[in-house]
SERO-109760 format. One line per field, with one value per residue: chain; residue number from 1; x, y, z of N, C-alpha, C in turn; residue in three letters. Coordinates in steps of 0.1 Angstrom, whole numbers, plus 2048, in hexadecimal, padded with zeros to 3 digits. Last residue first. Example, Ala and Ser with C-alpha at 12.3 -4.5 7.8 and 13.67 -1.06 7.14 Angstrom:
BEGIN
c	A, A
k	2, 1
n.x	880, 884
n.y	7EA, 7C7
n.z	847, 84E
ca.x	889, 87B
ca.y	7F5, 7D3
ca.z	847, 84E
c.x	881, 884
c.y	800, 7DF
c.z	84F, 84E
r	SER, ALA
//
This chain:
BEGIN
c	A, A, A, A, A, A, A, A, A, A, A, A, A, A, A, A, A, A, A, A, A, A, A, A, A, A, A, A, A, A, A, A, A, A, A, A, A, A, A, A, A, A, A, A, A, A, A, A, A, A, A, A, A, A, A, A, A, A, A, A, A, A, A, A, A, A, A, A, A, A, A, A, A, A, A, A, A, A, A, A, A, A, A, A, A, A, A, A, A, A, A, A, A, A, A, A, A, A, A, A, A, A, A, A, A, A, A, A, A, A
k	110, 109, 108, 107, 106, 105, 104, 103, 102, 101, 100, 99, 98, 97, 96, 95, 94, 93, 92, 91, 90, 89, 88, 87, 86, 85, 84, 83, 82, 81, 80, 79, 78, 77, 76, 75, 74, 73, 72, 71, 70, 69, 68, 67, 66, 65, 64, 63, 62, 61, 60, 59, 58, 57, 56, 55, 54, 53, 52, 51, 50, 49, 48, 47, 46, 45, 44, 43, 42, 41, 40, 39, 38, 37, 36, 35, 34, 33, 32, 31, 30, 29, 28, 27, 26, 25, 24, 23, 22, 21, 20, 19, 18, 17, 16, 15, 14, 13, 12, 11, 10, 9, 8, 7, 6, 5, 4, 3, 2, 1
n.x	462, 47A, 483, 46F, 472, 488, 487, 473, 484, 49D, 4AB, 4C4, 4C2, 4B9, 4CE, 4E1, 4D2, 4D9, 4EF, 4EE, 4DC, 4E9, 500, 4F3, 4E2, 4FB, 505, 4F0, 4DC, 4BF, 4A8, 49D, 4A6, 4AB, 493, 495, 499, 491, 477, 46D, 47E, 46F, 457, 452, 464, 44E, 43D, 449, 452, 443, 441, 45B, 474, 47B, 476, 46D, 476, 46E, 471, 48E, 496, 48D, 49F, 4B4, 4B0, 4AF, 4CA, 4DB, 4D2, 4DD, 4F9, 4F7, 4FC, 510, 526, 51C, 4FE, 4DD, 4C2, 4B6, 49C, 47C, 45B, 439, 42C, 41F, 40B, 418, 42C, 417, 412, 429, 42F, 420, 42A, 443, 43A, 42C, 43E, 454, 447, 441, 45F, 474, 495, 4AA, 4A3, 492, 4A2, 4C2
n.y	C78, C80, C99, CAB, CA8, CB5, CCE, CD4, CD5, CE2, CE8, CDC, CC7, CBB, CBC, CAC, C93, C8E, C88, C6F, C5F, C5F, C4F, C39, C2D, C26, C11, BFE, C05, C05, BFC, C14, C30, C3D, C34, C4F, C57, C71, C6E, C57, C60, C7A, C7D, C79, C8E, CA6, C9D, CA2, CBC, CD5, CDE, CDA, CEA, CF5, CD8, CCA, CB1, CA4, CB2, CB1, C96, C8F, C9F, C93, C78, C83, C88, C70, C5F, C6B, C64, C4C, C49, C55, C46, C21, C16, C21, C12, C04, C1D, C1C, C21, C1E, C36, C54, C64, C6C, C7F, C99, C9C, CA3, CB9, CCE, CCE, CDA, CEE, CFC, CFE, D0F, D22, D2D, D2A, D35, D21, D11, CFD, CE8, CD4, CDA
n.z	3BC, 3C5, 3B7, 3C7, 3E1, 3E1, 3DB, 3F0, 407, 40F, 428, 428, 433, 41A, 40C, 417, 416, 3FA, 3F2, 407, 3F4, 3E3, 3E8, 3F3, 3DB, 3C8, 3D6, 3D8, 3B5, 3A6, 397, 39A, 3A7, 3C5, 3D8, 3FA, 415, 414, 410, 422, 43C, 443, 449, 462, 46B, 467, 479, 491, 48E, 492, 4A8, 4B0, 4AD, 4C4, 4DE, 4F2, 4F6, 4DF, 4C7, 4C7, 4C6, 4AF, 49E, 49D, 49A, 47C, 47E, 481, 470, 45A, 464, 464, 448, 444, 44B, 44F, 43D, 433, 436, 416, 401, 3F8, 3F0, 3EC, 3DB, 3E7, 3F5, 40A, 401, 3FE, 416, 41D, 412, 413, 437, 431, 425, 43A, 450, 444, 440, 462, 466, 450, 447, 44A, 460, 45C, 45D, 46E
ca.x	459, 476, 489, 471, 466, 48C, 48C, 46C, 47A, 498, 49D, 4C5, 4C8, 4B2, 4C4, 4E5, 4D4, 4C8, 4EE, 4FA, 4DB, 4DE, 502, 4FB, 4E2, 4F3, 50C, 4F6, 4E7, 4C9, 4B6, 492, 4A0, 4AB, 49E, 48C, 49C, 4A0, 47E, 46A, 47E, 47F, 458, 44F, 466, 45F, 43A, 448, 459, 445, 436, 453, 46D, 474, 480, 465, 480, 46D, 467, 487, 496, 486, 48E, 4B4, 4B1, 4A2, 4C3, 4DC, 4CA, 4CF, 4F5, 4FB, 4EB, 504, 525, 525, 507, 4EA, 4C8, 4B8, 4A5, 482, 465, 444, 42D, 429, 407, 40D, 430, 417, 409, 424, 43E, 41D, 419, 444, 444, 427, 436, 459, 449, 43C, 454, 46C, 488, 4AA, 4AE, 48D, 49D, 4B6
ca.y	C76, C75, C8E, CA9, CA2, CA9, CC6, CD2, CC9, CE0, CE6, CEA, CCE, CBB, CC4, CB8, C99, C92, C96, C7B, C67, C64, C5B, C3D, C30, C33, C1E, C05, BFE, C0A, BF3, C06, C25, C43, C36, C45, C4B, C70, C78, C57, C53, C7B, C7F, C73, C82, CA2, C9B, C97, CAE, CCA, CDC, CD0, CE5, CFC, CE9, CD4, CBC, C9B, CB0, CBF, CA0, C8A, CA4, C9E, C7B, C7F, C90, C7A, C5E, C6A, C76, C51, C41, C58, C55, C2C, C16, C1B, C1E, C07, C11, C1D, C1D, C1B, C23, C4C, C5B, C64, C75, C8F, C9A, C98, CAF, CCA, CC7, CCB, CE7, CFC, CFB, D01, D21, D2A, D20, D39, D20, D21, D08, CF7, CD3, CD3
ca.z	3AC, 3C8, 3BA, 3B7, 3DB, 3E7, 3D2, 3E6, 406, 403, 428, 425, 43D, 426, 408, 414, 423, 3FC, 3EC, 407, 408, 3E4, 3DE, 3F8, 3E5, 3C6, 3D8, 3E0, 3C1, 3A8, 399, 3A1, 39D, 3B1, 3D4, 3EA, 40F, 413, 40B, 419, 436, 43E, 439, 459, 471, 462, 46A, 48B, 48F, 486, 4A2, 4B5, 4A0, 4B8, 4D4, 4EF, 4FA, 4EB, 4C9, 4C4, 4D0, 4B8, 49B, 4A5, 4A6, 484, 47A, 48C, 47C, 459, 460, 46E, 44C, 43A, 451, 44D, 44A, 434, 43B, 424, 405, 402, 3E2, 3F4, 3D7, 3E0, 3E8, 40A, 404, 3ED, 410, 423, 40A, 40A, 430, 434, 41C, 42B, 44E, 447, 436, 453, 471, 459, 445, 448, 467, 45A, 44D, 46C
c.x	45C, 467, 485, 47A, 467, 480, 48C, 477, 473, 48F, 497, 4B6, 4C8, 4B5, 4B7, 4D7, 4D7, 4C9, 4DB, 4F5, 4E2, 4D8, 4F4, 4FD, 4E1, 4EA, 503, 4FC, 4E8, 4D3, 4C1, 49E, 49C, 4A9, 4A3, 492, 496, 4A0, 48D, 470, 47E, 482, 464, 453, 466, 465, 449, 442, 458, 44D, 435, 449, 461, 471, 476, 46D, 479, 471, 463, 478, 491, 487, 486, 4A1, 4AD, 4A3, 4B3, 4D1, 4CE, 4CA, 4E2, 4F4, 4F2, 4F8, 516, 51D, 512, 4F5, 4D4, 4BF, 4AC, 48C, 475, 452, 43A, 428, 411, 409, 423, 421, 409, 41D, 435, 427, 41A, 431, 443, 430, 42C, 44B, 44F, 43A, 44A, 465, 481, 49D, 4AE, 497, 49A, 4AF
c.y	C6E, C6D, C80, C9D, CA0, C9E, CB9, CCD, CC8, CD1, CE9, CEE, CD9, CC5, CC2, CC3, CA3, C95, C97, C8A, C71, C6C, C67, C4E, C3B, C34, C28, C10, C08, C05, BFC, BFF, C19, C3B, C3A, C44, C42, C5F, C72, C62, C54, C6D, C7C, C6F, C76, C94, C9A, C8F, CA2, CBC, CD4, CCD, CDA, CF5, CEB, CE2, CC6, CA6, CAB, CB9, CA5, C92, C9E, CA5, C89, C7C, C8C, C84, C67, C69, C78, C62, C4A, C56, C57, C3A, C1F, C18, C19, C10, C14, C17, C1F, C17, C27, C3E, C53, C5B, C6E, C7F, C94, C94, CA3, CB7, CC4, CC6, CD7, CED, CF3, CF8, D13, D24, D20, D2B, D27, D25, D15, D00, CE2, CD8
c.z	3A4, 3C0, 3BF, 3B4, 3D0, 3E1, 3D6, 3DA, 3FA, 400, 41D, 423, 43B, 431, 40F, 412, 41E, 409, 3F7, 405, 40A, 3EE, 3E3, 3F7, 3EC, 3CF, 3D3, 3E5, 3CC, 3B6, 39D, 39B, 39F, 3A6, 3C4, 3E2, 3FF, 40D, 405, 40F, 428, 436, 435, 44D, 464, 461, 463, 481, 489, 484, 498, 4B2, 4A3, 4B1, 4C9, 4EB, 4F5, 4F5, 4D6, 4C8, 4D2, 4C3, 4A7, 4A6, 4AC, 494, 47B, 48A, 483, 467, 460, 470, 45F, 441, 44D, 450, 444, 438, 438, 426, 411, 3FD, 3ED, 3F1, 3E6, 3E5, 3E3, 401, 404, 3F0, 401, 418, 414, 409, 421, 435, 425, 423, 441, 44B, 436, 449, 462, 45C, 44F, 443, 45B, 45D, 44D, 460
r	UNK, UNK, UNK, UNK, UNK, UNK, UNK, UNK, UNK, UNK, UNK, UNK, UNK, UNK, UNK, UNK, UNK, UNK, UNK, UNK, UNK, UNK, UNK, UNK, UNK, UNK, UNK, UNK, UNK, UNK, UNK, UNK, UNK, UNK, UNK, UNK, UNK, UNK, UNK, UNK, UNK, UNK, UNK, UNK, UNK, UNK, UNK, UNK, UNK, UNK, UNK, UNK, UNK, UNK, UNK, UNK, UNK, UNK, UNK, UNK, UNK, UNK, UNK, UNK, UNK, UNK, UNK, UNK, UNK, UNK, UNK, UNK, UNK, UNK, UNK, UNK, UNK, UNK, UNK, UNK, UNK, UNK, UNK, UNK, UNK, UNK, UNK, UNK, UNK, UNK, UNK, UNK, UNK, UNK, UNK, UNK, UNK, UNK, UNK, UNK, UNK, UNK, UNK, UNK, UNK, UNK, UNK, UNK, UNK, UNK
//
């Protein structure tokens, strides 16, 4: 999950700053996409739903997490970009979700 190497702390801090500047962004989304990718996405807000519905460790934050994941993982890298860059995106951008790098994930979506 996003805080697995992250103190409660510090996974705190990072997912209010990565709300708080999601808020101001133009609504810039593409779809989920089918295959392993868009599967990997939902297994991973599934698992936040758990944690939250199942009162696990990450409950305090879930469902800010929740929030932010769309807008993070799903923005897209140019305003004509295709499918497959997409695709490519979610890929490298779950990687750096799972490794609870929210603040490259923000730099990236700027």
């Amino acid at each position: 999950a996003v805080v697995s190497t992250q103190s409660t702390g510090e996974a705190v801090s990072a997912k209010d700053r990565a709300y708080d500047t999601i808020c101001h962004w133009r609504r810039n989304v593409f779809l989920v996409p089918t295959g392993h990718a868009g599967r990997a996405l939902l297994d991973e807000l599934k698992q936040l739903f758990d944690n939250f519905n199942n009162d696990g460790p990450l409950k305090p934050v879930a469902i800010k997490l929740i929030l932010i994941a769309g807008p993070l993982l799903l923005q897209k890298p140019s305003l004509r970009s295709k499918a497959k860059d997409h695709l490519d995106c979610l890929i490298r951008r779950l990687a750096l979700w799972k490794r609870g790098d929210l603040s490259q994930l923000l730099r990236e979506g700027k």
